[in-house]
C-alpha positions in Angstrom: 104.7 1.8 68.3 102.9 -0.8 66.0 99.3 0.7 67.6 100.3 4.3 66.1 101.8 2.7 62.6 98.7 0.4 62.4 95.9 3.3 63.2 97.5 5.9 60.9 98.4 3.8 58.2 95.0 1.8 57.9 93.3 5.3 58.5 95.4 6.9 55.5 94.6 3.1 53.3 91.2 3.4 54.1 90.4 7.4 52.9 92.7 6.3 49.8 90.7 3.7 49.1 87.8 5.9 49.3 89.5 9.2 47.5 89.9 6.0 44.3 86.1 6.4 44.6 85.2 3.7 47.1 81.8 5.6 48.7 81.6 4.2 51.7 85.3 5.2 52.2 85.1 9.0 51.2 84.8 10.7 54.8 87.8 10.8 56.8 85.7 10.0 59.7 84.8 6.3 58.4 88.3 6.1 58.1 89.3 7.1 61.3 87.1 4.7 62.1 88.5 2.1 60.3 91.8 2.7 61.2 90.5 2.4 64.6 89.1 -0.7 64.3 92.5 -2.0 63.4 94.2 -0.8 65.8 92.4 -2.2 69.0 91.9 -5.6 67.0 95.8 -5.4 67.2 96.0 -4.8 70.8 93.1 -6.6 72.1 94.4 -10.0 70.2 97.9 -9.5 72.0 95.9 -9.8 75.6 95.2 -14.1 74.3 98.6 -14.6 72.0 102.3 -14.8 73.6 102.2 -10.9 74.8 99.9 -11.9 77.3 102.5 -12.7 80.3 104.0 -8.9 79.5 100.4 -7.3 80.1 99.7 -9.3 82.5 103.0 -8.2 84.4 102.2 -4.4 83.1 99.5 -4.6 85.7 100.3 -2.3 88.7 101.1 -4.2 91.7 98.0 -2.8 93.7 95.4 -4.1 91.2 94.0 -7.8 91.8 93.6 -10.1 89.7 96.3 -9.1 86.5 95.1 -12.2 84.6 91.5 -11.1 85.1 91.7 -7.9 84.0 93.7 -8.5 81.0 91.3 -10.8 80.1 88.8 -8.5 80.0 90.2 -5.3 78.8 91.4 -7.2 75.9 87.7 -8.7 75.1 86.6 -5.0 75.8 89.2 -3.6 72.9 87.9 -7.0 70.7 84.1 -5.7 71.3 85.5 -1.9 70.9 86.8 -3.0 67.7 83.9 -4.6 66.6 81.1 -1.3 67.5 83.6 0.8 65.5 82.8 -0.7 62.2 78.9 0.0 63.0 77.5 3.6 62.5 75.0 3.1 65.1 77.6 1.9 67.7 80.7 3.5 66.3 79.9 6.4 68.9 79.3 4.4 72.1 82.0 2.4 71.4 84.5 5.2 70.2 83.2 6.8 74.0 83.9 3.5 75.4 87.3 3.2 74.2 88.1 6.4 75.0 87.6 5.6 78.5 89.0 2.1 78.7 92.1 3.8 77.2 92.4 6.6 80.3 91.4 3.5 82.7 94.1 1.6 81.5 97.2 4.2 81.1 98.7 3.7 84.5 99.6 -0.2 83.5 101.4 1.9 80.7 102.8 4.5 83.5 103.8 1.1 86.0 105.6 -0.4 82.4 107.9 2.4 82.0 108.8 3.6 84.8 109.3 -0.2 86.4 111.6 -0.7 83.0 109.3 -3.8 81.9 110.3 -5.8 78.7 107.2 -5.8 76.3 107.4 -7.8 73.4 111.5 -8.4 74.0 112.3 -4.8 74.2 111.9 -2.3 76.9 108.7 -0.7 77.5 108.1 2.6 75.9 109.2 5.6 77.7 106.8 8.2 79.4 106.9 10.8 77.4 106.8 9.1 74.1 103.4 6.7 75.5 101.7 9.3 77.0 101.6 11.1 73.9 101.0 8.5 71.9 97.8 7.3 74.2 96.8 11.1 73.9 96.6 10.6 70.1 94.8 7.7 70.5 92.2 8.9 72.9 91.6 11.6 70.3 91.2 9.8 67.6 88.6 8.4 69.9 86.6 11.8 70.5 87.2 12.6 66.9 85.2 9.4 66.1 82.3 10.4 69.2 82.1 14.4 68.2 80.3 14.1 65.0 77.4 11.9 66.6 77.5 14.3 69.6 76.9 17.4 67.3 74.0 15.5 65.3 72.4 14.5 68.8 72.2 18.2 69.9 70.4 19.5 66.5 68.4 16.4 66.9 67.5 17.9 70.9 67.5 21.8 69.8 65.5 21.1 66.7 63.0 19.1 69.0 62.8 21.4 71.9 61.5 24.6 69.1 58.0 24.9 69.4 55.9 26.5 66.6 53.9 29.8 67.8 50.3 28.9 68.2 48.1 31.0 66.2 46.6 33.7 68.8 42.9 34.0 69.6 41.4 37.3 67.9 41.4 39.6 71.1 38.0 40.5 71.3 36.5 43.7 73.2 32.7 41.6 74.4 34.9 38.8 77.0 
């Protein structure tokens, strides 16, 4: 829960800020961002501080190395982080996230349905995880869609082609 309270509060602190008159701060989108940013710098710093052993055991049986791959998924969420605060990497990394997210939902599947303790309290039900990683993952694409839209008017605007001015047609060829 403190992923959802940290992304929608720093989100809502951020576009405040900006509605006060902060510039950079007056799209919701640099926000979103923002809030973003927060949020996997809160879960990608629980993958080195004493939640570490519950990841680690969140990691479904069939995967090697848990250790490993906690490692890296939370210096992926750290770099995630990181991109998100950068306009010209916000969109890769939003993308990236976005995917790392999907990739990593069946550790959050294996936690509740195994009835894992995460954090000193049972892992989150089902239901209520899988739609919070759904919000998540589109806060993600809401973070990708505006660069994707500005990259295809970028394309279509470079793919028109100005009409040549025709040759006179003349009648002695």
């Amino acid at each position: 829960m403190a992923p959802l309270i940290t992304l929608l509060a720093v989100t809502l602190l951020l576009r405040t800020a900006g509605a006060a008159g902060i510039r950079g701060l007056r799209s919701w989108h640099t926000s979103l961002r923002g809030g973003l940013a927060a949020m996997f710098v809160l879960t990608g710093v629980a993958h080195f501080n004493d939640m570490r052993g519950d990841l680690i055991a969140m990691v479904p049986p069939a995967l090697p190395y848990p250790e490993l791959l906690v490692t890296v998924t939370g210096v992926l969420e750290l770099l995630g982080a990181a991109g998100l605060l950068h306009r010209r990497t916000a969109p890769w990394a939003a993308g990236g996230l976005a995917l790392l997210m999907v990739a990593m939902f069946p550790a959050n599947v294996y936690a509740a349905l195994s009835g894992l303790m995460v954090n000193g309290a049972p892992a989150t039900a089902l239901l209520p995880r899988t739609l919070m990683q759904l919000v998540f993952i589109a806060a993600a694409i809401a973070v990708v869609l505006p660069y994707t839209r500005t990259l295809t008017h970028r394309r279509l605007a470079s793919t028109r082609t100005v009409p040549r001015a025709r040759k006179p047609h003349s009648l002695h060829q």
